[in-house]
Kinemage of the C-alpha trace (Angstrom):
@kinemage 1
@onewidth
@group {chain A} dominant
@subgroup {mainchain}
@vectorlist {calphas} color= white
{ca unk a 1} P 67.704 -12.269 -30.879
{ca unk a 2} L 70.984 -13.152 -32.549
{ca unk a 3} L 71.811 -9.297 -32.663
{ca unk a 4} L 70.999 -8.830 -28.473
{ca unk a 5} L 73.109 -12.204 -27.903
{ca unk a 6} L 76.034 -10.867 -30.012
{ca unk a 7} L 75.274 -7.000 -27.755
{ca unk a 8} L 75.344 -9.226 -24.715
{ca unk a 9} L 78.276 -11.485 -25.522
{ca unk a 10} L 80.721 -8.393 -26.571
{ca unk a 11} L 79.068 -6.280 -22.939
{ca unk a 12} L 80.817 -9.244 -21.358
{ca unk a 13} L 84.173 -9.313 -22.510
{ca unk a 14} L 84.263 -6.013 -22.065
{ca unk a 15} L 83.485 -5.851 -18.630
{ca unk a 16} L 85.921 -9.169 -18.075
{ca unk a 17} L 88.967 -6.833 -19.310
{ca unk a 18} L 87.805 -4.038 -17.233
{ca unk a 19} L 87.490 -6.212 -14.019
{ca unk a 20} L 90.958 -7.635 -14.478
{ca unk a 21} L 92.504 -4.440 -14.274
{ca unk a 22} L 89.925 -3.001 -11.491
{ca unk a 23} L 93.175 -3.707 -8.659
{ca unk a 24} L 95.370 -1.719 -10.505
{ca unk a 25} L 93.744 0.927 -12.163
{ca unk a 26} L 93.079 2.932 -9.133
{ca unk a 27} L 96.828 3.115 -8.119
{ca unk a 28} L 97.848 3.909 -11.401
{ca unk a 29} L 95.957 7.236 -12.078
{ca unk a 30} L 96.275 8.263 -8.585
{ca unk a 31} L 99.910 7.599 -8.048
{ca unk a 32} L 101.831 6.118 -10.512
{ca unk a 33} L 100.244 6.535 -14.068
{ca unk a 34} L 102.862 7.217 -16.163
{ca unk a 35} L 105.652 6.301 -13.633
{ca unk a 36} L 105.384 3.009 -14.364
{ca unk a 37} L 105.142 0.735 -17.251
{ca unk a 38} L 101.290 -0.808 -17.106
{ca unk a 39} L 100.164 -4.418 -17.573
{ca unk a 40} L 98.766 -4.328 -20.871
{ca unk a 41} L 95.025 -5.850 -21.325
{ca unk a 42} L 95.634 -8.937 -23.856
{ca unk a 43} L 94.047 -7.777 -27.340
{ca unk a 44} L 92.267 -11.345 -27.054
{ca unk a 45} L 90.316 -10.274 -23.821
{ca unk a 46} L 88.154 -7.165 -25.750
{ca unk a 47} L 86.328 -7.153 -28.472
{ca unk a 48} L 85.519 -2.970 -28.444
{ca unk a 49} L 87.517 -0.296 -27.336
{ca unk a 50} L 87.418 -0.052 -23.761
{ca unk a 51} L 86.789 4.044 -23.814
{ca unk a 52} L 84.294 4.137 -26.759
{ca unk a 53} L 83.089 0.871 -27.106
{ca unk a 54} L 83.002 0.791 -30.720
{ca unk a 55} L 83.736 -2.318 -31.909
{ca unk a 56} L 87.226 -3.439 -33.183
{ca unk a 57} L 87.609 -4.555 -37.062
{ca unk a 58} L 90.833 -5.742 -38.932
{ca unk a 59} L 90.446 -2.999 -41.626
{ca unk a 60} L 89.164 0.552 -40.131
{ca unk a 61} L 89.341 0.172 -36.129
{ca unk a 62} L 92.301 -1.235 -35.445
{ca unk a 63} L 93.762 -2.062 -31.775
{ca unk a 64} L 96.184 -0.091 -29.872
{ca unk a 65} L 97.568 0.462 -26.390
{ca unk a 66} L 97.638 3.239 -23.675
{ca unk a 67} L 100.915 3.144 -23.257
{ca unk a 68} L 99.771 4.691 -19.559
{ca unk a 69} L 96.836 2.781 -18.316
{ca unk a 70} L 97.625 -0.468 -20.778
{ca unk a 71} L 93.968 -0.744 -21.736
{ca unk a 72} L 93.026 -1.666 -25.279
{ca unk a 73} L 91.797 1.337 -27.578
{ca unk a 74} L 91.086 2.204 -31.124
{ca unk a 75} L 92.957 4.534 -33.031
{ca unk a 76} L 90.475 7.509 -32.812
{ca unk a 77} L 90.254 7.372 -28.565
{ca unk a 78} L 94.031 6.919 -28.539
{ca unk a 79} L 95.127 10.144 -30.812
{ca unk a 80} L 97.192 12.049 -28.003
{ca unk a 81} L 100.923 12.241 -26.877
{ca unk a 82} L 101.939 12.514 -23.378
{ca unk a 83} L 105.433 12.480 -21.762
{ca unk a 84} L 105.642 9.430 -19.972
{ca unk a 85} L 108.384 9.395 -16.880
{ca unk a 86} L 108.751 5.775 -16.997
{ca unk a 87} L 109.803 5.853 -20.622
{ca unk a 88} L 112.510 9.140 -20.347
{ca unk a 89} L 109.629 11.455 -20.705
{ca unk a 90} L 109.551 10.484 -24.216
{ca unk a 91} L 106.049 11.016 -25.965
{ca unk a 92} L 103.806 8.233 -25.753
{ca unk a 93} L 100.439 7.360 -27.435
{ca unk a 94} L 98.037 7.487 -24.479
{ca unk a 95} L 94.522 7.320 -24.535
{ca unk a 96} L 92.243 10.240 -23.848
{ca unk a 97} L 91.854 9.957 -20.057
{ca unk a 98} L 95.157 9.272 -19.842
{ca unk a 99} L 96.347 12.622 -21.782
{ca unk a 100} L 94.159 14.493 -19.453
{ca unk a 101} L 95.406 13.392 -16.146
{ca unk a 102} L 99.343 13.707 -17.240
{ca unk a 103} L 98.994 16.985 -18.734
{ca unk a 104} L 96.033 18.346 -16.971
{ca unk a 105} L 94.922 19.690 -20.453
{ca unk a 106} L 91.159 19.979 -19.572
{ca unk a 107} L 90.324 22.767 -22.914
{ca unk a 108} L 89.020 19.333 -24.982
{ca unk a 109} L 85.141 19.731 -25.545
{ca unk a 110} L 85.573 20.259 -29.290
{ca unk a 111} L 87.497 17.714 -29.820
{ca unk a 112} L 85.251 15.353 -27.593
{ca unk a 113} L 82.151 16.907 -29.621
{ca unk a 114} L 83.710 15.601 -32.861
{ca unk a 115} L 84.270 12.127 -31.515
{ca unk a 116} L 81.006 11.412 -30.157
{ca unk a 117} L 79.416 11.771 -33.791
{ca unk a 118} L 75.698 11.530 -34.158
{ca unk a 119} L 75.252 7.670 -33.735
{ca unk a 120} L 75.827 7.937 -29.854
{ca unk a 121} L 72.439 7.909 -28.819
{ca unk a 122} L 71.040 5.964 -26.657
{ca unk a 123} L 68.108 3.717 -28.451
{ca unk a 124} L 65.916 4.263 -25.153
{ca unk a 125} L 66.427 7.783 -24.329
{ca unk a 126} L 65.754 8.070 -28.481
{ca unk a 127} L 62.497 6.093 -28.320
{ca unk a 128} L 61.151 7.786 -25.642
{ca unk a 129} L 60.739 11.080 -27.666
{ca unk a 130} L 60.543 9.516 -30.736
{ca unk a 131} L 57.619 9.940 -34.246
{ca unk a 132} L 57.442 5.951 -34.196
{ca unk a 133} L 60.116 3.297 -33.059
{ca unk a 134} L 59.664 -0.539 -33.229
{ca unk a 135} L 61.374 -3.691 -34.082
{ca unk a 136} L 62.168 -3.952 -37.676
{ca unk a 137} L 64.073 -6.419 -40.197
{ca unk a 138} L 66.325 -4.827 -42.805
{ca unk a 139} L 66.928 -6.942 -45.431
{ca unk a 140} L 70.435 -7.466 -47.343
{ca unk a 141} L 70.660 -6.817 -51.157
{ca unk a 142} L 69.503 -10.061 -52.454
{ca unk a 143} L 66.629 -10.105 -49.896
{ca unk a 144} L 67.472 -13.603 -48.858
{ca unk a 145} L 68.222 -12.143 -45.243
{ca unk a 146} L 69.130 -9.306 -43.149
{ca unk a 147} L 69.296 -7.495 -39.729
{ca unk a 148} L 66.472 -7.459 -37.444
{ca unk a 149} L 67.189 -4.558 -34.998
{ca unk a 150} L 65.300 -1.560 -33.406
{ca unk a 151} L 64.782 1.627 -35.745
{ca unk a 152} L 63.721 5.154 -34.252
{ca unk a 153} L 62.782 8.460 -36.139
{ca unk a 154} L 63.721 10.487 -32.838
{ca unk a 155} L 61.180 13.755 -32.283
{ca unk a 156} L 64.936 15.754 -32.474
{ca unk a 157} L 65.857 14.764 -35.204
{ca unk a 158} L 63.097 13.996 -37.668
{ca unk a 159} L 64.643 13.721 -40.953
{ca unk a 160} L 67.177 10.655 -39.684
{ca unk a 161} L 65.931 7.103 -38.799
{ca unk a 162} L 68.221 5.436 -36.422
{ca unk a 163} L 69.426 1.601 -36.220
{ca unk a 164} L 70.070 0.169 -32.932
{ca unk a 165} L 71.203 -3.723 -32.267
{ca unk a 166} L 68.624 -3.937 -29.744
{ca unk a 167} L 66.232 -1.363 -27.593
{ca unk a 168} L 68.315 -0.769 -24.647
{ca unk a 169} L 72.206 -0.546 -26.796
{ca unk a 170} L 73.548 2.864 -25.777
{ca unk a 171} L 74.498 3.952 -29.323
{ca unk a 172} L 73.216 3.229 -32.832
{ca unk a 173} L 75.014 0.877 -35.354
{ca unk a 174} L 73.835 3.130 -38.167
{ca unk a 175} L 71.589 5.794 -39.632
{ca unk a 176} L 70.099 6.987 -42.990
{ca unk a 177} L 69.099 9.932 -43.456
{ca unk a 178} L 65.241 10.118 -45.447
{ca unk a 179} L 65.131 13.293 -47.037
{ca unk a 180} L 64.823 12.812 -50.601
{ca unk a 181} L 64.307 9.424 -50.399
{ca unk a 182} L 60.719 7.596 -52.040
{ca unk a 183} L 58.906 5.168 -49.850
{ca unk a 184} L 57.818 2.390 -52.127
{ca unk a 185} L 54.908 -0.478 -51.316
{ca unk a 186} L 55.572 -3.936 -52.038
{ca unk a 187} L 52.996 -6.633 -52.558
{ca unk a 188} L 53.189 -9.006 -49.571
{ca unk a 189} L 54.701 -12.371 -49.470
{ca unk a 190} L 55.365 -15.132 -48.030
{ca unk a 191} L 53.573 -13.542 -44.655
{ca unk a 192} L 55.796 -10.742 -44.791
{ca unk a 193} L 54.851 -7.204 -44.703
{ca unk a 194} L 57.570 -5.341 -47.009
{ca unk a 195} L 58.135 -1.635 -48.046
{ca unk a 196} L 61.675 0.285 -49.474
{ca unk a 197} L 63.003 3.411 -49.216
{ca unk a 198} L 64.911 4.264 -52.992
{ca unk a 199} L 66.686 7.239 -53.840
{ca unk a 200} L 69.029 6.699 -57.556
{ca unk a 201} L 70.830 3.276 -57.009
{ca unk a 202} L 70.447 3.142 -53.217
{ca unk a 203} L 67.456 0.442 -51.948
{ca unk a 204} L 66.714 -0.209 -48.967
{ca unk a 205} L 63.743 -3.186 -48.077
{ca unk a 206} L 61.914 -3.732 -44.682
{ca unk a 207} L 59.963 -6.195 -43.089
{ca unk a 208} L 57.298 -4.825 -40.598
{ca unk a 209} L 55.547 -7.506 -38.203
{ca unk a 210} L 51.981 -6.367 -39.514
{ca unk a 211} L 50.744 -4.755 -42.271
{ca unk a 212} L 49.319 -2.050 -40.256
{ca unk a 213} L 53.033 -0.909 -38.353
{ca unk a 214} L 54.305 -1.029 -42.289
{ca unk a 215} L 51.489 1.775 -43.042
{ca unk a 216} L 52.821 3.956 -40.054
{ca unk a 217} L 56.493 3.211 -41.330
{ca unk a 218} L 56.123 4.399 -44.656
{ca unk a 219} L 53.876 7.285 -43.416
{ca unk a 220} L 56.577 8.418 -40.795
{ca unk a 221} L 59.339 7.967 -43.017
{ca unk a 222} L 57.390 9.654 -46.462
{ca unk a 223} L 56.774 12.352 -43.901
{ca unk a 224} L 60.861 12.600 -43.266
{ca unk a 225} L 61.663 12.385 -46.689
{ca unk a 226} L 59.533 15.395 -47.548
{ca unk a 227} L 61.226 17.308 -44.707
{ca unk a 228} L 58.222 17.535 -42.644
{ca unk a 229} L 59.538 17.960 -39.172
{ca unk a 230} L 56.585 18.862 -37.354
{ca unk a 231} L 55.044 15.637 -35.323
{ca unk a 232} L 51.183 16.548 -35.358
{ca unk a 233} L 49.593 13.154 -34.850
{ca unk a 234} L 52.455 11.316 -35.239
{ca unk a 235} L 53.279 11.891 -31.653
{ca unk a 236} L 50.952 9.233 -30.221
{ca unk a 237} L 52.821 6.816 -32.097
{ca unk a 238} L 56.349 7.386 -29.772
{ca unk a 239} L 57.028 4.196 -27.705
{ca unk a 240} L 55.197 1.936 -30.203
């Protein structure tokens, strides 16, 4: 719950930055983008970048400006130069969008293909072809706590389980991929159904609501591990 309330709380600042620019936006890439200096959106107002969405972080996604539509970007949606009129036709950093409009470069699915990266899938399109998806607690290393969230082996992609937030968040926070990995059993305590995944130094412990979704868990994901790609009856478990 904490995990959807943070989705939620980050979905509405967000949109609030996006509506406060909704009068001007139009005008600007129609008429005047790059002709003018923009309003900037206050770096206070978003917590993600407002083209990707990732979210923003002091040390490896750092804020920055479109220097043509003023909106609030991270480094990686903001890596292009356009000439900007308003500025001398001096290069500016622009975001994506913005490059495209001023230059009417259009030749950019590789690049686009590299910046989407394997984690933007959405967690319901993914669980609706999925080997087995439910909600699932990941514990930190001292198993004192950890991340409940919603985890997906996807049908396309057998060999990879995927960690969403919540079931409905349009990308994933974070993957692992299984192969190689052991699935290891762990007596039950305290009421709670735990199993690991271990390869060398690398642990990772579960909690499973019930003893029997922890036997389809470490089934599914012994199965990945293995490199077993092909579903036979694992397919009735998709959507569970």
């Amino acid at each position: 719950q904490d995990a959807i309330d943070r989705k939620e709380k980050r979905s509405e600042t967000f949109k609030t930055a996006v509506h406060g620019l909704e009068t001007d936006t139009p005008a600007l890439k129609t008429e005047e983008l790059g002709r003018r200096a923009p309003q900037w959106v206050r770096d206070n107002l978003v917590t993600m970048c407002m083209r990707c969405k990732e979210p923003f972080n002091a040390i490896t996604r750092r804020r920055h400006h479109c220097r043509a539509c003023g909106y609030v970007v991270c480094a990686r949606c903001s890596d292009y130069k356009a000439e900007l009129q308003y500025d001398g036709n001096r290069p500016n950093r622009v975001c994506q969008e913005c490059f495209i409009f001023l230059t009417g470069h259009t030749m950019l699915e590789d690049r686009e293909g590299k910046h989407k990266g394997i984690l933007e899938k959405g967690a319901a399109e993914v669980s609706s072809r999925s080997l087995l998806c439910s909600s699932l607690q990941l514990l930190d290393k001292n198993g004192k706590g950890g991340t409940r969230g919603w985890f997906v082996i996807p049908q396309d992609d057998p060999l990879v389980l995927y960690i969403y937030a919540a079931p409905q968040d349009v990308r994933a926070h974070t993957s692992i991929p299984l192969l190689g990995y052991q699935v290891r059993d762990m007596p039950q305590g305290e009421s709670r159904h735990l199993f690991q995944l271990v390869q060398s130094r690398q642990v990772f412990t579960f909690v499973a609501d019930t003893e029997e979704l922890k036997q389809r868990w470490m089934k599914a994901m012994a199965r990945s591990a293995a490199g077993i790609t092909d579903p036979e009856e694992e397919e009735e478990d998709a959507g569970s």
